[in-house]
N, C-alpha and C positions, 0 to 999 in steps of 0.2 A: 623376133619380137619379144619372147619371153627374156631373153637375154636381157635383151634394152631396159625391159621393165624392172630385171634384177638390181641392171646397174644402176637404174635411175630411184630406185627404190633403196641401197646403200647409200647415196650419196644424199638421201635426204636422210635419212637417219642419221648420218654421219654431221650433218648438217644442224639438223634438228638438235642431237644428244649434246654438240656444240654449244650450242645456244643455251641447253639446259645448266652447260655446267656455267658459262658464265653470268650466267644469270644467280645459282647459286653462291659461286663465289664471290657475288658482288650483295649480297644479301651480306656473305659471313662478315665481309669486309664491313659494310655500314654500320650492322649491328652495333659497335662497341661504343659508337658515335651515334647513338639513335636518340639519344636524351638531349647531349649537347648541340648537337643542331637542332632540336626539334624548340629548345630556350633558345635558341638563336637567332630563329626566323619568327617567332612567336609574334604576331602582332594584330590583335582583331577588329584593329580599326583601319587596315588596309583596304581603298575601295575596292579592288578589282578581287581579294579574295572574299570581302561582303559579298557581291555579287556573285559567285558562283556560288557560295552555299546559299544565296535568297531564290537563283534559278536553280540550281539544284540538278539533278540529272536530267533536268524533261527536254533541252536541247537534241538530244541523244536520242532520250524515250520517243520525242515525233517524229525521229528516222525510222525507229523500230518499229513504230505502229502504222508508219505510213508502208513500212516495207511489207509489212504483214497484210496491211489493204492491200498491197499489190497483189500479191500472192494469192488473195482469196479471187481476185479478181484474172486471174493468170488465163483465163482461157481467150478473154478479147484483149486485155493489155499487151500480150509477150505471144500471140501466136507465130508472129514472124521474128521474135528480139529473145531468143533464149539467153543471151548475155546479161539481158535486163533482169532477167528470171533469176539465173543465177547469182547474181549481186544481191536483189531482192535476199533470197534466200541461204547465203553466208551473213549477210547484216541479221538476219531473225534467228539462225543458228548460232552468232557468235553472245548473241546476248540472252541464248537461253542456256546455253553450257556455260558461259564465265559470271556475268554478272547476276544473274538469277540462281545458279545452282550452285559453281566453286562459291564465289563469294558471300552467298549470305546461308550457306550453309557454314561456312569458316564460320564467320562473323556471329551467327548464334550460338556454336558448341566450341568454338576455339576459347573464344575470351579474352578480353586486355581493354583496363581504362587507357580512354581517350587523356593526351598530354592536357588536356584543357582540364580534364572534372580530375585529376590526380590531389591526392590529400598533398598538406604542406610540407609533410615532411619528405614527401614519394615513397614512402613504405609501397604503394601498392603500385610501382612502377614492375612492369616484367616484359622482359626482352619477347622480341617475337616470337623466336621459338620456345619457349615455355607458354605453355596455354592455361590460363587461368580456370577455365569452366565455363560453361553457360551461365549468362547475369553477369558477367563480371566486366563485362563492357564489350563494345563491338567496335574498338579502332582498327582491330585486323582481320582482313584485310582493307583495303579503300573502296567502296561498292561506289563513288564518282569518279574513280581511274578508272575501275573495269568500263563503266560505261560510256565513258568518252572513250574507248577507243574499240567499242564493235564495230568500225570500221579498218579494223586492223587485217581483215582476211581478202580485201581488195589489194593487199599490197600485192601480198602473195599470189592474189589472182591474175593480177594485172603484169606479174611480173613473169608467169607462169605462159602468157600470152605473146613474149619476148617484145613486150614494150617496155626496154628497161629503163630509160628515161624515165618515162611516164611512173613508172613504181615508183622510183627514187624520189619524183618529186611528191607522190601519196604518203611515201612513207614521212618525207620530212614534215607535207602537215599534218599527217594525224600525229607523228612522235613529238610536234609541236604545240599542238593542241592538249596532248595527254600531260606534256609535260605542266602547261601553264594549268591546269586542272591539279596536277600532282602539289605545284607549289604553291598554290591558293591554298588547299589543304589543311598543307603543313603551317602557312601562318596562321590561320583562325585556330591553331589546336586544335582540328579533330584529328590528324597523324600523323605517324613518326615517319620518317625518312624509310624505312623498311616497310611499313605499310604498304605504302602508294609504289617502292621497288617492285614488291612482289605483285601487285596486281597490274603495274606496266609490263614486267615479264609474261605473267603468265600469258594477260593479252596477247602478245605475239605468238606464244609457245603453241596455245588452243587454238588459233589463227590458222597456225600453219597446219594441224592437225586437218582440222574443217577442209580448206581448201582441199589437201590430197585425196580426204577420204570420203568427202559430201556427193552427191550423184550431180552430175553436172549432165548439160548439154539438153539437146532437141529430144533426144529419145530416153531423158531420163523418167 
């Protein structure tokens, strides 16, 4: 049994450290093109991205609050459905480690104007990784990608559960869902293509973390 756990325990780091580097690489890679597409898609009279920034993250936010009602109510909802429980409580964990704590801790002490309030000339344009300071704007990270997709740790859960089908098809709508959140975004000018990269990665990165490491089961 220890064994199993060894190996099952390398293959997910292996796994995971995976994922971190492409995920990195694909940051360095955008980067250079973070301005020119971000003028590219620019466009704030698009309806469908009006309408996610007039809803705003609260789609998301009344899964989270409803999942948290569950959970306060866990002893008659879930005595016989610890699966329910469980779900419940990766949805409430993933959106208090990513989009509450990474991102808007980024977002206040990192720093970077939004492509939209940039002066004319872009003097105060700066790549993601240069952090400008606290006040100097909060387009990085995207705190509407991190939260469209705290339903990212079902993939993993579901997939953990050897329903592979069934993951593949969660993962396609939620990477569907974050995506069309990602590109609304970036037309109304609140961010750059590296923005909403990194807060789609990290999504899954924290995800997978959650899943392994959260107390699961009847006798948690």
């Amino acid at each position: 049994m220890r064994h199993m756990r060894a190996v099952s325990a390398m293959r997910f780091w292996a796994a995971w450290t995976a994922g971190l580097a492409v995920w990195a690489i694909g940051l360095i890679m955008i980067a250079p093109h973070d301005l020119t597409i971000a003028q590219a898609v620019y466009n704030p009279q698009s309806i469908p991205a009006r309408a996610v920034a007039l809803a705003g993250e609260w789609p998301l936010w009344i899964v989270f609050l409803g999942s948290l009602g569950a959970l306060a109510f866990h002893a008659r909802l879930f005595t016989d459905r610890p699966r329910y429980r469980d779900v419940a409580t990766l949805i409430v964990l993933q959106a208090i480690v990513h989009p509450f704590l990474i991102t808007q801790a980024l977002k206040r002490l990192w720093g970077r104007v939004r492509f939209r309030d940039l002066s004319p000339g872009l003097l105060d344009y700066t790549h993601f990784y240069e952090p400008a300071g606290p006040g100097a704007g909060q387009s990085f990270p995207s705190g509407h990608v991190a939260m469209s997709l705290i339903l990212a740790p079902l993939v993993f859960y579901v997939f953990a559960s050897q329903k592979r089908a069934a993951a593949l098809a969660l993962l396609g709508a939620v990477s569907a869902y974050g995506l069309f959140v990602s590109y609304c975004r970036m037309v109304t000018g609140a961010h750059y293509p590296t923005d909403v990269a990194f807060s789609f990665g990290c999504s899954f990165l924290v995800a997978a973390l959650i899943v392994r490491y959260a107390p699961m089961g009847p006798d948690r």
